[in-house]
C-alpha positions in Angstrom: -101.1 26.6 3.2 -97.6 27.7 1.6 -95.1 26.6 3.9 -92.1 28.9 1.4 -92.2 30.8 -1.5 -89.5 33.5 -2.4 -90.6 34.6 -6.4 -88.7 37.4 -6.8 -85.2 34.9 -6.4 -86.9 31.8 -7.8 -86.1 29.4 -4.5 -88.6 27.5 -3.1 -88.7 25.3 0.1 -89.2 21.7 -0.4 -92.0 21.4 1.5 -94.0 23.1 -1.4 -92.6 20.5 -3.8 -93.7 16.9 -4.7 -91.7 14.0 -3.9 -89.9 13.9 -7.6 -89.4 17.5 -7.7 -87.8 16.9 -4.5 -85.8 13.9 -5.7 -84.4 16.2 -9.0 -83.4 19.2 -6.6 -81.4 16.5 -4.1 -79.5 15.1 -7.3 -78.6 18.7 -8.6 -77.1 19.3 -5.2 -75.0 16.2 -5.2 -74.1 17.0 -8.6 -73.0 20.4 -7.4 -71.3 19.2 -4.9 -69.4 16.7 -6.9 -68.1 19.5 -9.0 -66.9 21.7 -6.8 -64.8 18.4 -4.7 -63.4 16.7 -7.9 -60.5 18.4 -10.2 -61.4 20.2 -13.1 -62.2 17.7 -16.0 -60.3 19.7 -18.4 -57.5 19.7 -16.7 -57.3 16.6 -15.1 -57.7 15.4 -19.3 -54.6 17.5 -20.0 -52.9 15.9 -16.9 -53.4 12.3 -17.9 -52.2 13.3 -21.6 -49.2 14.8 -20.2 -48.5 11.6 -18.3 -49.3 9.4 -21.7 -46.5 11.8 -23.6 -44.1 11.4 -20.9 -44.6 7.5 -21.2 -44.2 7.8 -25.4 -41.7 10.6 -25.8 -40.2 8.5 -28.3 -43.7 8.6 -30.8 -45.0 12.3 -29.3 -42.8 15.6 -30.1 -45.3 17.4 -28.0 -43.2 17.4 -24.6 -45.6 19.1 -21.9 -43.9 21.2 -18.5 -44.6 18.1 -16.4 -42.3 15.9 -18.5 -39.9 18.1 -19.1 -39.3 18.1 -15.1 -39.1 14.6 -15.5 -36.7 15.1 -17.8 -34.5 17.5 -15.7 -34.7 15.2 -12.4 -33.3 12.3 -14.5 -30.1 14.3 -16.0 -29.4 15.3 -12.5 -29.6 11.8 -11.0 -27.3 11.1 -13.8 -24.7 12.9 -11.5 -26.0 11.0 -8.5 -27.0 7.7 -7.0 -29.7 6.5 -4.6 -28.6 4.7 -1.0 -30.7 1.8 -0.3 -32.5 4.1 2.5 -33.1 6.5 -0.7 -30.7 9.4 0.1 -28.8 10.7 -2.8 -25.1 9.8 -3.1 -22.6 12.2 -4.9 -21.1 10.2 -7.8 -17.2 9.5 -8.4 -15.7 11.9 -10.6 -11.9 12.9 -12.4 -9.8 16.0 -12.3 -9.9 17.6 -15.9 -7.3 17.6 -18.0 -7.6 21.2 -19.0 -7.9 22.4 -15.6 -5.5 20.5 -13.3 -5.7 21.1 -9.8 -2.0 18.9 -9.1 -0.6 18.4 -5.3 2.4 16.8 -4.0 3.1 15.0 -0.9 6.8 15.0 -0.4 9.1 17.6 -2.5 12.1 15.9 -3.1 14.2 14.9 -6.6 11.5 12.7 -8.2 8.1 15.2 -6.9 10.1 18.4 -8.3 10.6 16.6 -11.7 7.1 15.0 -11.9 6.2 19.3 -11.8 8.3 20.5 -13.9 7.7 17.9 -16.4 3.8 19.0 -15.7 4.4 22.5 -15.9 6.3 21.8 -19.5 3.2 19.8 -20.8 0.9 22.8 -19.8 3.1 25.1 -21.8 4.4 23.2 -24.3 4.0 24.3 -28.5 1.5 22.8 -30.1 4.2 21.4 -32.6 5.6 19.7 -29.7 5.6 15.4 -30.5 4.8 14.3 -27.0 2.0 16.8 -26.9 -1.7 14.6 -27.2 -4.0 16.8 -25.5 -4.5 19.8 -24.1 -3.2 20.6 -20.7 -4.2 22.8 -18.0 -3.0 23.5 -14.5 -5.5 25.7 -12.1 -2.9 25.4 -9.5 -0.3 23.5 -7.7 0.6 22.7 -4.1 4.0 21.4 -2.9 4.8 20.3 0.7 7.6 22.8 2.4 10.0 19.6 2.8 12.5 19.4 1.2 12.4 23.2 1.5 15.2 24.1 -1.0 13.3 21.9 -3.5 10.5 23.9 -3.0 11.7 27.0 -3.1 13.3 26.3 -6.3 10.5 25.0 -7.6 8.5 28.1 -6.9 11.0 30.9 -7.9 10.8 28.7 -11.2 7.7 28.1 -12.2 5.3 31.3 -10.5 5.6 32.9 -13.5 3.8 30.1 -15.6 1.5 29.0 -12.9 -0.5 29.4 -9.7 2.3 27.2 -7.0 2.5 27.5 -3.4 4.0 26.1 -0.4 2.3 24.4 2.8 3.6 22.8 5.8 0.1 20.7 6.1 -0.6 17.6 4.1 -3.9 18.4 4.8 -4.0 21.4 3.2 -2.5 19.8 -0.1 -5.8 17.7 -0.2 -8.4 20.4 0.3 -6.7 22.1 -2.8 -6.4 19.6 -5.4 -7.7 16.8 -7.0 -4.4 14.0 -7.9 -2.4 13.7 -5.3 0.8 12.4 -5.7 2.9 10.8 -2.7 6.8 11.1 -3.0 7.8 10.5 0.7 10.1 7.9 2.2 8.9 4.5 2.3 9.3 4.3 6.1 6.2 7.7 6.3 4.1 6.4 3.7 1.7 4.7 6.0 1.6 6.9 8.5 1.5 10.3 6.4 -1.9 8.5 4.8 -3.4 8.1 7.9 -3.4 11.2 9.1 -5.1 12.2 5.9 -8.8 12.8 4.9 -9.1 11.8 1.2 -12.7 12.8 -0.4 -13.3 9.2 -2.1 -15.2 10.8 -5.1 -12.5 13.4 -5.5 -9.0 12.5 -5.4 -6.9 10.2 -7.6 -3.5 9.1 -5.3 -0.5 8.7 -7.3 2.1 7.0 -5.3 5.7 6.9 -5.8 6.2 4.8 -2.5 8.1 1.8 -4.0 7.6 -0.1 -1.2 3.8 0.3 -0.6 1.7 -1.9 -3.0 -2.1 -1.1 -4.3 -3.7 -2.7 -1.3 -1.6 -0.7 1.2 -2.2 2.7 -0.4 -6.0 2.1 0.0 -6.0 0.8 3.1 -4.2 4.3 4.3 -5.9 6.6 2.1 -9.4 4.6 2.2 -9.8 5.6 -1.7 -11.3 3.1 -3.8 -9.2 0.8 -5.7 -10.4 2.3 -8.8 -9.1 5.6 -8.0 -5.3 4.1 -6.4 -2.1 3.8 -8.7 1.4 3.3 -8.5 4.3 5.1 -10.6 7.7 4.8 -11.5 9.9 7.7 -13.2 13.3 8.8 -13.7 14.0 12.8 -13.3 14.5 13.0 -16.8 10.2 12.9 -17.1 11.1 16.9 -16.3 12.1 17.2 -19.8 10.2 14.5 -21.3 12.6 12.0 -21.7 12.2 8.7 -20.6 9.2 6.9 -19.8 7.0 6.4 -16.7 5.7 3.1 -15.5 2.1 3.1 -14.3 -0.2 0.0 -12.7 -3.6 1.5 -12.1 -5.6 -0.1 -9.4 -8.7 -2.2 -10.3 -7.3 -3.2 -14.1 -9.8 -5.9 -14.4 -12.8 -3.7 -13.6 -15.5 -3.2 -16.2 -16.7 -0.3 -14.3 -16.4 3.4 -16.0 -14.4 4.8 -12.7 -12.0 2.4 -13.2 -11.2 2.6 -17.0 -11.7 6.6 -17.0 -8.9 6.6 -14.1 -6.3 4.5 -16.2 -7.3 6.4 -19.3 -6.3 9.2 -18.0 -3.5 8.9 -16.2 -2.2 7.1 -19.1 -3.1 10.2 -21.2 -1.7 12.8 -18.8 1.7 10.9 -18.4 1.6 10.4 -22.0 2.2 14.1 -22.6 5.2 14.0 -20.6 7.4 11.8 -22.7 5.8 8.9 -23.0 4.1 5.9 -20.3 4.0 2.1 -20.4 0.9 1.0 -18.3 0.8 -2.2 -16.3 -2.0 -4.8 -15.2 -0.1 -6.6 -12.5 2.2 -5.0 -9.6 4.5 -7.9 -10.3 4.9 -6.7 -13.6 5.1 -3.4 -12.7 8.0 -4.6 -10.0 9.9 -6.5 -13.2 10.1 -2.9 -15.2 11.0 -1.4 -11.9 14.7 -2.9 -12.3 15.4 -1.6 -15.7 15.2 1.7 -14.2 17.8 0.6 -11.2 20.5 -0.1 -13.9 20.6 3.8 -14.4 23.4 3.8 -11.8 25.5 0.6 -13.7 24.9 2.6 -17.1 26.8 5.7 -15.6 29.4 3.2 -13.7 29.9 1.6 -16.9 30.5 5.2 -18.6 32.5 6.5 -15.6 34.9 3.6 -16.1 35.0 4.2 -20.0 36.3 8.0 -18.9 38.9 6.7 -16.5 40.4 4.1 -19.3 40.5 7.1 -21.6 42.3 9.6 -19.1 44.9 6.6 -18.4 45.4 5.7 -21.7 45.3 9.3 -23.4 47.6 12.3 -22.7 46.5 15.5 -24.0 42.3 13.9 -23.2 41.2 16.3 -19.9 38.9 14.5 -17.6 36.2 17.3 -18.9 36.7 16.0 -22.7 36.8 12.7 -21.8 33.3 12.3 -19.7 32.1 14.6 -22.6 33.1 12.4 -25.0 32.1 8.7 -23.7 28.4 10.8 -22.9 27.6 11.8 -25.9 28.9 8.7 -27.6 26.5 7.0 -25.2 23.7 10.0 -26.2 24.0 9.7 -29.9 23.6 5.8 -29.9 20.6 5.8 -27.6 18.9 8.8 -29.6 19.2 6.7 -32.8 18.1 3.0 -31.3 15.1 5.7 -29.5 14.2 8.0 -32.9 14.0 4.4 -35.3 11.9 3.3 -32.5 9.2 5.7 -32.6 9.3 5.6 -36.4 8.6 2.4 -37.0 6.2 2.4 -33.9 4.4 5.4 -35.2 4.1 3.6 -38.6 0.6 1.5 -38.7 2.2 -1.1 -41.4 5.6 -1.1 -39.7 5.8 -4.5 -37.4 9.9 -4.4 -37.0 10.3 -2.3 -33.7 9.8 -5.3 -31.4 13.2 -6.5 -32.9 14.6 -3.1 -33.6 17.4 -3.8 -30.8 18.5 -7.4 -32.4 18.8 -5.3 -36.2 20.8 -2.9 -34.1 23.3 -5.2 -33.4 23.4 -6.9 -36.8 24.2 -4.1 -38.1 27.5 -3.8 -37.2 30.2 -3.7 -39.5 31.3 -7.4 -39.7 35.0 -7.7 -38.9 34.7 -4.4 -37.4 35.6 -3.3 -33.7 31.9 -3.1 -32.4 31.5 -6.5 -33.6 34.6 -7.9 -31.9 33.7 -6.2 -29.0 30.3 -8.1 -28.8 32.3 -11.2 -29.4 34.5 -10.4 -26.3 31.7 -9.9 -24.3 30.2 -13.3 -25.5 33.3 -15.9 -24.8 35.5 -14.0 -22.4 33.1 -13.0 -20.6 30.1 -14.9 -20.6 27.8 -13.0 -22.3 25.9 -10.2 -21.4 23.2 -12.1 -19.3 25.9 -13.8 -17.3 26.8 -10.2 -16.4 23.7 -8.6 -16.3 20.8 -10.9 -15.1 22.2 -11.9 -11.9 22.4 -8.1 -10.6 19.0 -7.7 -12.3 17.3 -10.8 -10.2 18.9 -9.8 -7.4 17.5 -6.4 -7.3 13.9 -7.9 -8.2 14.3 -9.8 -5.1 15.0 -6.9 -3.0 11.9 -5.2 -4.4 9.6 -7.6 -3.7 10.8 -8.2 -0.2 12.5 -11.5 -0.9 16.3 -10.5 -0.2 18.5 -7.2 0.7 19.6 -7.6 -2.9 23.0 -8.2 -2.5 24.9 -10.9 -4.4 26.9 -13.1 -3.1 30.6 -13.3 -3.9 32.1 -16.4 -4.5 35.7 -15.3 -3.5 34.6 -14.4 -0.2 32.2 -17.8 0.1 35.8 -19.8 -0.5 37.9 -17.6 1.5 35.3 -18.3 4.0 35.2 -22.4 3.3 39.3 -22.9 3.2 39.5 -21.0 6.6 36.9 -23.0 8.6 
């Protein structure tokens, strides 16, 4: 008896079949079966090749779409890092120097020169011998306070760049990348605090004198790496002088921190020149040369008032013209040699430039008695001149009020007890 036969479509029942048949048709199934389940072999071939160039893309130019993602997901983790939980963290970055996003906390004498001097480097000629590298500002924002420093500075530089005005700190941050904080030493803390800074954003600048490194990031909560102090004169408005910089986190191998110093140093570098610091107490040491700017025109106001008492046709326009410029011509020589010999690779004689300067006055001439007079009548010049230095040293670090004491007034004070 047939149990099943279907000729016309070739498929037969088992129960027709003999036991091996039977066995062959259950293997062909399983095969079928195994097929259909499993990837395609050709495929899965090309897959695992793919995965053998990826691991030899140094030996195999033959770079299949699988790698080549591979390739993309590591040059965008290059601009991030993992958390530990593996969340993606954005990584620290610097303003760029062509395209300067600038704001300033604070608009008073030293913030409004600190622009202008910036504004000049944007727009300075090419030809121009403090000029390094390109300079580009995207725009500037100044606090309203002072408000006629402000104002001036706007109605003076619009025309050369995009500058505004905001009454919110706040505001200064959202906007730009360096920051640079010019308030009273008395607000610096609590201006800071009131502030969001983005960590991987901002570099702070800080022209606080009295706020060290470790202050500034406790307010801010910036990164050392990404924290420095300044000191300048006004005269960095017209590129003259130099600024004094101590970046924080000197003795950091990490990129952050050498890529903040770097270019800092190469920014204030275009704006007449920069002396960078590794220690705060060094930077506290240069700090009083620029505190004798106030002896230097005392000593210059007194040479005018000699002249006007000892000269009778002199006006008092002439003689502060005159003792100036005298002053002007002799600093522009001792400062042009300088650079010169600095500038020169086999020149080593600037570090004594200031001893040849005053050897080469005329001997038995009236510069050199002068220097005499100052020696044995009067001491010397470091009788004179480091006591008032130490003394405001002291007062910057904290020590003293700075004030020396005077040793009439200490025996006045002794014969009348």
């Amino acid at each position: 008896m047939i149990r099943g036969h279907y000729n016309d479509n070739n498929i037969c029942f088992l129960g027709h079949r003999s036991p091996l048949i039977k066995l062959q048709l259950l293997l062909c199934c399983l095969l079928v079966v195994i097929m259909v389940t499993l990837p395609d072999p050709v495929n899965s071939f090309h897959a695992n090749n793919a995965n053998a160039n990826a691991n030899n893309a140094n030996s195999n130019t033959n770079v299949n779409s699988n790698y080549a993602s591979a390739l993309l997901s590591s040059s965008l983790n290059n601009n991030a890092e993992s958390n530990s939980d593996g969340t993606a963290t954005t990584t620290s970055t610097l303003p760029s120097m062509e395209n300067l996003s600038v704001g300033f906390i604070g608009c008073g004498t030293i913030a409004s020169s600190i622009a202008r001097g910036l504004s000049k480097a944007a727009t300075c000629h090419v030809d121009d011998v403090h000029s390094k590298n390109t300079i580009g500002i995207q725009n500037m924002v100044v606090s309203k306070r002072s408000e006629s420093k402000s104002r001036a500075l706007c109605d003076d530089l619009s025309s050369k760049l995009n500058i505004s005005v905001t009454e919110t700190n706040q505001e200064i941050l959202d906007a730009c990348d360096l920051i640079f904080l010019t308030v009273i030493p008395q607000k610096a803390a609590e201006v800071l605090q009131g502030l969001e800074f983005d960590p991987n954003r901002h570099i702070l600048v800080s022209l606080v004198s009295t706020a060290n490194l470790q202050d500034l990031v406790r307010d801010s909560k910036l990164d050392l790496s990404r924290v420095a102090k300044m000191i300048c004169l006004p005269s960095i408005a017209r590129h003259k002088g130099v600024a004094l910089l101590c970046c924080g986190d000197n003795d950091s191998d990490s990129d952050s921190a050498t890529s903040a110093r770097a270019f800092l140093t190469s920014l204030f570098g275009n704006m007449g020149g920069v002396v960078c610091l590794d220690t705060e107490a060094d930077l506290e040491a240069c700090m009083v040369t620029t505190c004798t700017m106030g002896p230097l025109y005392g000593t210059m106001k007194n040479q005018r008032d000699w002249l006007m008492r000892h000269t009778d046709s002199l006006s008092k326009t002439d003689a502060s013209f005159l003792v100036v410029e005298q002053f002007a011509g002799a600093i522009s020589d001792a400062s042009r040699e300088l650079q010169e010999q600095s500038n020169n690779s086999n020149s080593n004689g600037s570090e004594n430039r200031l001893e040849d300067l005053i050897e080469e006055q005329t001997p038995g001439g009236l510069n050199e008695q002068a220097l005499k007079n100052y020696g044995t009548v009067l001491g010397g010049f470091a009788e004179l001149q480091d006591p008032v230095m130490d003394a405001i040293l002291s007062r910057i670090r904290g020590e003293t009020d700075g004030s020396l004491n005077n040793s009439n007034d200490n025996d006045n004070s002794t014969s009348n007890s």
